[in-house]
MARNU-989469 format. One record per residue (C-alpha): residue number from 0; z, y, x; residue in one letter. Coordinates in steps of 0.25 Angstrom, whole numbers, plus 2048, in hexadecimal, padded with zeros to 3 digits. Example, Ala and Ser with C-alpha at 12.3 -4.5 7.8 and 13.67 -1.06 7.14 Angstrom:
// residues 2
NODE   resi    zz    yy    xx   resn
NODE      0   81F   7EE   831      A
NODE      1   81D   7FC   837      S
This chain:
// residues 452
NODE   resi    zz    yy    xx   resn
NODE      0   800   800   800      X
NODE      1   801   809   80C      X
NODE      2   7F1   809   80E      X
NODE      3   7F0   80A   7FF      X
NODE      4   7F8   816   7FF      X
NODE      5   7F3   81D   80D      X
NODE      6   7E3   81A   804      X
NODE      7   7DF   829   7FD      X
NODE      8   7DE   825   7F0      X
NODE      9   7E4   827   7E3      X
NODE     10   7E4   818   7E0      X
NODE     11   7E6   80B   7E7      X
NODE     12   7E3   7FE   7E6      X
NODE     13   7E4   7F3   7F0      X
NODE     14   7E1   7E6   7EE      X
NODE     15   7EA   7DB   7EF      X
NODE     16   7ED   7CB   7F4      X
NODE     17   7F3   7C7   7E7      X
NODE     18   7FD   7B7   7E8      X
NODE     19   7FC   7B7   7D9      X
NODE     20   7EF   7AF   7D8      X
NODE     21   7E4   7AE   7E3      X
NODE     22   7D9   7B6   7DC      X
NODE     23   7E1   7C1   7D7      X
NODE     24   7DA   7CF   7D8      X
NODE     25   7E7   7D5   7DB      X
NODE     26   7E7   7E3   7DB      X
NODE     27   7F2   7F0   7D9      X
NODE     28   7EE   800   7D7      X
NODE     29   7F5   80B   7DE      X
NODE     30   7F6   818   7DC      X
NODE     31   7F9   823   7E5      X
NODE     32   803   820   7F1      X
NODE     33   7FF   811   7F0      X
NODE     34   80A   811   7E2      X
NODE     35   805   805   7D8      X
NODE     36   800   80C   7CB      X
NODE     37   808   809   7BE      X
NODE     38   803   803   7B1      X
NODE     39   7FF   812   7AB      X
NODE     40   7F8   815   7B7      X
NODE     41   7F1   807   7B8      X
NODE     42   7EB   80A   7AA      X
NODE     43   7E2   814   7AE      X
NODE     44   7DB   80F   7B9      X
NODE     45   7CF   805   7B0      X
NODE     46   7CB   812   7AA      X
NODE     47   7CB   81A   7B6      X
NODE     48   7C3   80F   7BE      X
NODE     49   7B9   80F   7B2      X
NODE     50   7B6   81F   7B3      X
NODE     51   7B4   81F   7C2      X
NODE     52   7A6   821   7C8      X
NODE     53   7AB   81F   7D7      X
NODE     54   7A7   812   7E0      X
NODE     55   7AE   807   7DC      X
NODE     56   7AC   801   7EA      X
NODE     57   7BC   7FF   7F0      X
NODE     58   7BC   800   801      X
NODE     59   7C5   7F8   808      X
NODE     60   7C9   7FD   817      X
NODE     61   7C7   7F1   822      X
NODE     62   7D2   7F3   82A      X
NODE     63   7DE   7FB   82C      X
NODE     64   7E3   7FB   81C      X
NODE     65   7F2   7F7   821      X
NODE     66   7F2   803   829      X
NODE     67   7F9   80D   822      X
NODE     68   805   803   81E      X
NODE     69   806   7FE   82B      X
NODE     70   80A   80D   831      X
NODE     71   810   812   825      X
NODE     72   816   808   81C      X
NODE     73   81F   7FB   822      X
NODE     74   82A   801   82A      X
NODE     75   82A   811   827      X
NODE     76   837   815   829      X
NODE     77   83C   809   830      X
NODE     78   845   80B   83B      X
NODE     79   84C   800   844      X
NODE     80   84E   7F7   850      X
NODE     81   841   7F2   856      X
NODE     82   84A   7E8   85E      X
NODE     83   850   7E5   851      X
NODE     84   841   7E1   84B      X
NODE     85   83E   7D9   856      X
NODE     86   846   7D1   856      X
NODE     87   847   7CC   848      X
NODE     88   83F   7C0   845      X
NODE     89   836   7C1   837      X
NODE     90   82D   7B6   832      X
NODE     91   821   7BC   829      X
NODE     92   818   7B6   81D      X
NODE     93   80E   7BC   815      X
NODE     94   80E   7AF   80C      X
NODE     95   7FF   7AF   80D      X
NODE     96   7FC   7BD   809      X
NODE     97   7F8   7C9   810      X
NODE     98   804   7D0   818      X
NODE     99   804   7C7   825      X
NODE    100   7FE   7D0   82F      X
NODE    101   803   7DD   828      X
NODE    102   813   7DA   828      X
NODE    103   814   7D3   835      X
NODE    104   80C   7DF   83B      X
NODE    105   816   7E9   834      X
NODE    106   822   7E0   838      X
NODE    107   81C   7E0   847      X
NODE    108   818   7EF   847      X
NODE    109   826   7F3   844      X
NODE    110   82C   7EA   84E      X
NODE    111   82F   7DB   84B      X
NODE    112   829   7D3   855      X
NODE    113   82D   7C5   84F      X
NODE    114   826   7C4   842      X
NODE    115   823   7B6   840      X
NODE    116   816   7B2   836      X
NODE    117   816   7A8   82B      X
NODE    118   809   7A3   831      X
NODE    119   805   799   825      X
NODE    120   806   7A7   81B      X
NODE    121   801   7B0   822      X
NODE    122   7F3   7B0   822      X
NODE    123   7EE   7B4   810      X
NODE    124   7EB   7AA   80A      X
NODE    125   7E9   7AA   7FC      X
NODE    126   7EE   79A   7F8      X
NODE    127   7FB   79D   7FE      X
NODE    128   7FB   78E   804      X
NODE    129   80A   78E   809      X
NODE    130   811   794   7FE      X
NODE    131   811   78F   7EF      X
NODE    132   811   7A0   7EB      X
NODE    133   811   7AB   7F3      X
NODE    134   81B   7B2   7EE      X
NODE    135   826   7B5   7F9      X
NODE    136   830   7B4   7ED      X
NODE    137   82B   7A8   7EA      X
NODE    138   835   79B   7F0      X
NODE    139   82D   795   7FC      X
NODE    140   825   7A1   7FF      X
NODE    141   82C   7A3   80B      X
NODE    142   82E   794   80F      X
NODE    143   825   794   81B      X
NODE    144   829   7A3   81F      X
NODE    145   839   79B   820      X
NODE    146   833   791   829      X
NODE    147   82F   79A   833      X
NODE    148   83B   7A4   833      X
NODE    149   844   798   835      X
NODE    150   839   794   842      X
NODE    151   839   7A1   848      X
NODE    152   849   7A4   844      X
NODE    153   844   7B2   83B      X
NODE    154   84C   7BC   836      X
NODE    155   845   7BF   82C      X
NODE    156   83A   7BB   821      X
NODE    157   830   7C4   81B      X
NODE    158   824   7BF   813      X
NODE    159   81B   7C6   80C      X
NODE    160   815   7C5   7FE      X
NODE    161   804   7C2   800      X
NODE    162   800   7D0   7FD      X
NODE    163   80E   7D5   805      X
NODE    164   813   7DF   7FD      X
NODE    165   821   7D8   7FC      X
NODE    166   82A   7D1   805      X
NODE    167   834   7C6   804      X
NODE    168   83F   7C3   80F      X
NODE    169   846   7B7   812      X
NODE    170   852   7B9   81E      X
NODE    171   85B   7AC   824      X
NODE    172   865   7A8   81D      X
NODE    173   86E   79B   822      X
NODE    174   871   797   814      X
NODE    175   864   792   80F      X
NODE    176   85F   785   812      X
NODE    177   853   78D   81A      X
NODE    178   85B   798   820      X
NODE    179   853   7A2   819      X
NODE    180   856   7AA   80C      X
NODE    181   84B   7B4   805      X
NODE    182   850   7C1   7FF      X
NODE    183   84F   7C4   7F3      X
NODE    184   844   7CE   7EE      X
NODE    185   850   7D8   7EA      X
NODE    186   859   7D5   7FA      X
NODE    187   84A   7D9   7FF      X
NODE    188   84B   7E5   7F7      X
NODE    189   858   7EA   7F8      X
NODE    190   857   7E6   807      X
NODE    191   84C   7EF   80A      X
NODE    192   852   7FA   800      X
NODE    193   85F   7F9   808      X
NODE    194   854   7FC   816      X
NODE    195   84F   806   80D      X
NODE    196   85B   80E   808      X
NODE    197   860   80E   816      X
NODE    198   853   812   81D      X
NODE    199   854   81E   812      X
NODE    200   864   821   814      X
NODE    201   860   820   825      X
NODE    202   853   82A   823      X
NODE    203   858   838   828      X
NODE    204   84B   83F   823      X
NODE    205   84C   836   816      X
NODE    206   84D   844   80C      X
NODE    207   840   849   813      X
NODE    208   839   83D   813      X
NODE    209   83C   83A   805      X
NODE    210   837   849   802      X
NODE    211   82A   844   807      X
NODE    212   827   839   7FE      X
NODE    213   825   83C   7F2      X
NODE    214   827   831   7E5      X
NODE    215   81A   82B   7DE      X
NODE    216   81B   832   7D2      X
NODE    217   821   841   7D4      X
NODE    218   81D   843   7E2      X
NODE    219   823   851   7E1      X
NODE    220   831   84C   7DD      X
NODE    221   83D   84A   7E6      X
NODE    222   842   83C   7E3      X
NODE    223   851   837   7E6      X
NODE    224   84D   82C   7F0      X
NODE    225   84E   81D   7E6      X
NODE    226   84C   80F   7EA      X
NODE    227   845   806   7DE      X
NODE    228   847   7F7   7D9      X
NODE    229   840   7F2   7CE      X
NODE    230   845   7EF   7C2      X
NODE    231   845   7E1   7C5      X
NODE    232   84D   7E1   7D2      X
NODE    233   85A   7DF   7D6      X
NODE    234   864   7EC   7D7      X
NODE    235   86C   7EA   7E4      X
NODE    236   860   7F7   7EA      X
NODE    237   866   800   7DE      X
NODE    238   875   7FD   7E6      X
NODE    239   86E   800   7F4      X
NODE    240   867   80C   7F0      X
NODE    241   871   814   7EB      X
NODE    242   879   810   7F6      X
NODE    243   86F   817   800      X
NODE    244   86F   822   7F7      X
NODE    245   862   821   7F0      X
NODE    246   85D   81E   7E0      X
NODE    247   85B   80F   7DD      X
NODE    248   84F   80E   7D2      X
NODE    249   84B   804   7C8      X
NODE    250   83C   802   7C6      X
NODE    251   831   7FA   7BD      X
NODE    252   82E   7ED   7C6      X
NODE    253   821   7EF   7CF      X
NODE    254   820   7F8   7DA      X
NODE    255   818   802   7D2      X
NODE    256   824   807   7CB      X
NODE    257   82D   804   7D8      X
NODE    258   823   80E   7E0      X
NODE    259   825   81A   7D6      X
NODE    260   834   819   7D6      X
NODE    261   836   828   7D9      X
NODE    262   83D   82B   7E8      X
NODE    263   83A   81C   7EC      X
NODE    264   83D   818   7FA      X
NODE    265   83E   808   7F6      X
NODE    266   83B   7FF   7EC      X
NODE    267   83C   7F0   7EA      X
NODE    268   839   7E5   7DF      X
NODE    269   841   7D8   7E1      X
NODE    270   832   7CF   7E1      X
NODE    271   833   7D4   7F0      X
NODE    272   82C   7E0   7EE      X
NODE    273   831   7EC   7F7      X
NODE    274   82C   7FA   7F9      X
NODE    275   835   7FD   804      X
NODE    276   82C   80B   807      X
NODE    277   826   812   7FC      X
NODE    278   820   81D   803      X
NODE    279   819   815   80C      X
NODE    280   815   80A   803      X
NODE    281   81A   80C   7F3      X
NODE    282   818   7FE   7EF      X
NODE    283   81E   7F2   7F3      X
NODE    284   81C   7ED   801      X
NODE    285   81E   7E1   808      X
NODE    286   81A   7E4   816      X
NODE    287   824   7F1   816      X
NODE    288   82F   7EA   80F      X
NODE    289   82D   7DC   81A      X
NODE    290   82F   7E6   824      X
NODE    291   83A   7EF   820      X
NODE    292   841   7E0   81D      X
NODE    293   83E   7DD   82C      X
NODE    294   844   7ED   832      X
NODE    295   851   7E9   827      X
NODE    296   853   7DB   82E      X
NODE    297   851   7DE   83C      X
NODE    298   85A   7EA   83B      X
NODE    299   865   7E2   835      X
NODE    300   864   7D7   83F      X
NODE    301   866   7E1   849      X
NODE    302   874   7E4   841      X
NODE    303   876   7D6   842      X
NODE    304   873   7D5   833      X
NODE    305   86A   7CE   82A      X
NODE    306   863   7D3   81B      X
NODE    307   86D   7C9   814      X
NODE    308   877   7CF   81B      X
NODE    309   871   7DE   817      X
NODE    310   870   7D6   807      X
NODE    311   880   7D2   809      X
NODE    312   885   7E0   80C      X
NODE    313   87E   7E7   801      X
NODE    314   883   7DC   7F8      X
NODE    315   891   7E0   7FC      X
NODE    316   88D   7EE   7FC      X
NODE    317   888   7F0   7EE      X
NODE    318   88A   7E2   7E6      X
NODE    319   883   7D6   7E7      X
NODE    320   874   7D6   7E0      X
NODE    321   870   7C8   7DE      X
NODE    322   861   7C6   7D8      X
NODE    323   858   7BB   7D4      X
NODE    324   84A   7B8   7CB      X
NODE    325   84A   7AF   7BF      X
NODE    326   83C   7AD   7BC      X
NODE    327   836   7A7   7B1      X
NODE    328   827   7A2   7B1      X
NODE    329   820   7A0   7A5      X
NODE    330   813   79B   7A1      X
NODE    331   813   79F   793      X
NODE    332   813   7B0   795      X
NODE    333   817   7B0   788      X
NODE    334   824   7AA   78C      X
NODE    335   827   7B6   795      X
NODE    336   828   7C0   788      X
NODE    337   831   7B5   77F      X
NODE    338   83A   7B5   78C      X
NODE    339   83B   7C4   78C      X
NODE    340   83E   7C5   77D      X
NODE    341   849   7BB   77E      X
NODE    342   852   7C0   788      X
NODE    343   84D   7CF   780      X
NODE    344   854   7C9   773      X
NODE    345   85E   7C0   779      X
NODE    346   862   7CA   786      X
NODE    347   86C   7C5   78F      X
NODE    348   879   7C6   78D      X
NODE    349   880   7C2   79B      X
NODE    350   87B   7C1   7AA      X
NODE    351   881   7B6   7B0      X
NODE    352   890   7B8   7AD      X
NODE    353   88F   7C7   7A9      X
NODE    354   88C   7CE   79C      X
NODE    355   87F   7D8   79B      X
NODE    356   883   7E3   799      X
NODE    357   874   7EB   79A      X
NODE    358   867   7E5   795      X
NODE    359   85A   7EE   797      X
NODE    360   84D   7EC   790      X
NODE    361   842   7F1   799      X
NODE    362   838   7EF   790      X
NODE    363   83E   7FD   789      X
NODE    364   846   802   795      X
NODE    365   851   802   78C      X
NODE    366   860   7FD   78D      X
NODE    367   862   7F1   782      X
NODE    368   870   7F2   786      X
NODE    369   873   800   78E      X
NODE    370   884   7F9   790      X
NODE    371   880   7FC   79F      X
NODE    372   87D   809   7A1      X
NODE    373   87C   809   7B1      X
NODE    374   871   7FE   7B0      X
NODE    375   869   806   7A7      X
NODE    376   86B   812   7B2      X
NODE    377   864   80B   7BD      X
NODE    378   858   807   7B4      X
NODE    379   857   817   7AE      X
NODE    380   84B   818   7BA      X
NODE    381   844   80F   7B1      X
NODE    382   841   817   7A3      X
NODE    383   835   81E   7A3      X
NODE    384   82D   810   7AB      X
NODE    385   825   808   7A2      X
NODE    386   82D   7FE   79B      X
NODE    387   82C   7EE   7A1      X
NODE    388   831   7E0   79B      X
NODE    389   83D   7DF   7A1      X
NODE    390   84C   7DD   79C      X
NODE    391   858   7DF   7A5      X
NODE    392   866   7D9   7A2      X
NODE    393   870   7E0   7AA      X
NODE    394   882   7DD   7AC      X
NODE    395   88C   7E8   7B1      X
NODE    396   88C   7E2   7C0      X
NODE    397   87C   7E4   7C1      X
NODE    398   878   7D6   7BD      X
NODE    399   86C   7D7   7B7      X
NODE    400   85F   7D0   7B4      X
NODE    401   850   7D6   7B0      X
NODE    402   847   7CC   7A9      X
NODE    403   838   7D0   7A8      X
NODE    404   829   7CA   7A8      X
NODE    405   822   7C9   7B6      X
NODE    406   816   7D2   7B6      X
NODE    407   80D   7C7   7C0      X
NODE    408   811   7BA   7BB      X
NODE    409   814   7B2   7AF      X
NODE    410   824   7B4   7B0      X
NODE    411   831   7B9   7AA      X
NODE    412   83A   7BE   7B5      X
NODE    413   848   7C0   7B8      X
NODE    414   84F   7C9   7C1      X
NODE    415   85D   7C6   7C2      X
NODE    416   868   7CD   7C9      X
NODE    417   876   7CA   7CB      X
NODE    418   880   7D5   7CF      X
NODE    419   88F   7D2   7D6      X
NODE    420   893   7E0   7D9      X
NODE    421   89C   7DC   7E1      X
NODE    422   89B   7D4   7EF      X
NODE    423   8A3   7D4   7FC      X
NODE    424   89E   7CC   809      X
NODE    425   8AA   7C1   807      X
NODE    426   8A3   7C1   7F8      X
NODE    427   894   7C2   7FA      X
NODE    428   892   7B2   7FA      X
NODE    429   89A   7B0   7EE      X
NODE    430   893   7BB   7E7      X
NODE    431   885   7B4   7EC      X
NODE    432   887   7A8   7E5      X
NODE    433   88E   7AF   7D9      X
NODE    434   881   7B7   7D7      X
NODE    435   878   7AC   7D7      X
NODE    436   87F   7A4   7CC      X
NODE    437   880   7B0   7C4      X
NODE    438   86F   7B0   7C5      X
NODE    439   86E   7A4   7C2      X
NODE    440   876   7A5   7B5      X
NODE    441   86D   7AF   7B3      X
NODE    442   861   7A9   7B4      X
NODE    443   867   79E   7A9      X
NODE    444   86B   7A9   7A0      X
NODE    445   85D   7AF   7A2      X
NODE    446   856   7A2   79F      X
NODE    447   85E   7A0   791      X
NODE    448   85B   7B0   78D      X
NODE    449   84D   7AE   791      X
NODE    450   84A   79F   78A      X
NODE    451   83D   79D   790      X
């Protein structure tokens, strides 16, 4: 997206490797400053394209298309150690797609010297012969990408979706039957918004800097500085935003309301997608996002410290924030809408042992039951925005669940979130183990309401 925003033009659209099916004709429209255009934006462009009299060919340039992004956009900001980056150890994949040679470059370029390949992945391919989907989220995506950190004694996993515009993350943990645990879509988030937060409290220049960047939609109006989740996504960023001293935001999913949050300096969805620098890149990014993964662990490990360690302490700083999917696959669409009606009549009533205390119908933007009025604060960003198919079920403590149709794919999903407010270091295990029987109970309750 840097080279679609360096290109003068008042529209953009690149072209894209899609892992959805092998002959999609994936495509995506920007507008100025490389932003995705919205749905009343969209609507305009058949008639548009129908009145011009212009050529309709499209040039492509040969060569040099990654250029912009590579001086601009990876590590912009970024300070460091570069003894620290070279000597952390960082296996690599592409699963297939096409960032290989860009994010080991960038990972190179800024000064880690002992990247190791997943050579099977990383040459495209659109079969995708070593995995059964490429999804980095899926389980066994990052199988062959285990093997060789446990070869080359790695620090640190980063794989890439095909098209690389998100990141997953895996780091060694002793526990696991492979030594290896991925992070969750939301610790990849709040971990680069912790980087983030920091880089902006650290930045002595960051009022005149900020001065100069003007939002997406009022380029004229001075913005508080914000840090946005979707909707969708777990809440432990809201916690480290205000913390720094900065707004946390609530946004519709897809990073084409994330990007016009007003004042962004970070946004994140928990399905691994990270825009870690909006004004170099406002979209998400998976080769920025591998590398400021990268810059966080090296400069822990130079503290003697690790990103699990970095999760621990904010647990015991602002709570523990446990998150997990349920999802749902159908093959009858039609199942999806009975789903949503049911748990629209039937509701829930408790989440895991606690009572709801606040249920929101997304559909209307409105409060079915406004008992928690603190809730419906950190949603008020929200009103104004189209409305989507979504419910969220809310306790006191911040548990909470959002249930909503997928937009790609024949599925109900489910994004639960298990607050204990509370945690100490002698406590943390406990509250681990606590947190993932209360998800589990409600994933159960979640399966009755739905009755699918």
């Amino acid at each position: 997206m840097a080279a679609i925003d360096a290109a003068p033009s008042a529209a953009k659209l690149p072209l894209a490797d899609s892992y959805s099916l092998i002959d999609d004709s994936l495509w995506s429209r920007y507008r100025e400053r490389a932003v995705s255009l919205v749905e009343s934006s969209t609507s305009v462009i058949p008639s548009s394209a129908a009145e011009s009299s212009g050529d309709s060919r499209l040039t492509f340039p040969s060569t040099g298309a990654n250029l912009p992004f590579c001086k601009v956009a990876p590590g912009r900001g970024l300070r460091g150690s570069t003894q620290a980056r070279a000597a952390l150890r960082i296996v690599h994949t592409s699963l297939h797609g096409v960032g290989a040679e860009l994010a080991e470059t960038v990972l190179e370029d800024a000064g880690f010297s002992s990247v190791f390949s997943v050579e099977a992945q990383c040459e495209p391919d659109p079969d995708f012969p070593t995995v059964s989907f490429p999804n980095p989220e899926e389980a066994g995506a990052l199988d062959l990408a285990i093997e060789r950190a446990r070869e080359v004694e790695a620090d640190l996993i980063l794989a890439n979706d095909p098209d690389a515009d998100r990141v997953a993350a895996a780091v060694p943990c002793p526990r696991t039957p492979t030594g290896w645990r991925q992070l969750t879509g939301d610790e990849v988030g709040v971990l680069l918004g912790w980087q983030a937060c920091e880089q902006w409290k650290n930045r002595a220049e960051r009022t005149a800097a900020y001065e100069t960047e003007p939002t997406v939609e009022s380029p004229a109006e001075r913005t508080v500085p914000t840090v946005a989740r979707s909707l969708v996504s777990g809440e432990l960023l809201d916690a480290v935003a205000r913390a720094a001293g900065l707004q946390p935001m609530v946004s519709l999913t897809g990073f084409k309301w994330i990007a016009r949050t007003p004042g962004l300096i970070y946004g994140y969805e928990e399905a691994l997608g990270v825009c870690p620098d909006p004004a170099a890149v406002r979209d998400k990014d998976g080769i920025s996002a591998g590398l400021r993964l990268a810059v966080l662990a090296a400069d822990l490990r130079a503290e003697g410290r690790t990103c699990s360690d970095l999760l621990d302490e904010l647990a015991i700083q602002h709570g523990l924030y446990a998150t997990a999917p349920l999802t749902i696959r159908v093959s009858d669409l039609s199942a999806i809408a009975k789903g949503m009606a049911n748990l629209r009549e039937r509701g829930l009533t408790r989440l895991g042992e606690e009572p709801v205390t606040f249920t929101l119908d997304l559909s209307s933007n409105q409060p079915a039951d406004p008992k928690e009025t603190s809730v419906l604060a950190a949603w008020e960003n929200l009103r104004g925005l189209p409305a989507t198919d979504a419910l969220f079920f809310g306790a006191s403590s911040g548990t909470r669940v959002v249930v909503r149709p997928s937009g790609t794919e024949p599925k109900l999903k489910c994004y639960l979130q298990v607050v204990i407010p509370e945690v100490t270091r002698r406590s943390l295990r406990e509250a681990h183990v606590n947190a993932a029987a209360a998800l589990e109970l409600i994933r159960n309750q979640l399966h009755c309401a739905l009755a699918l």
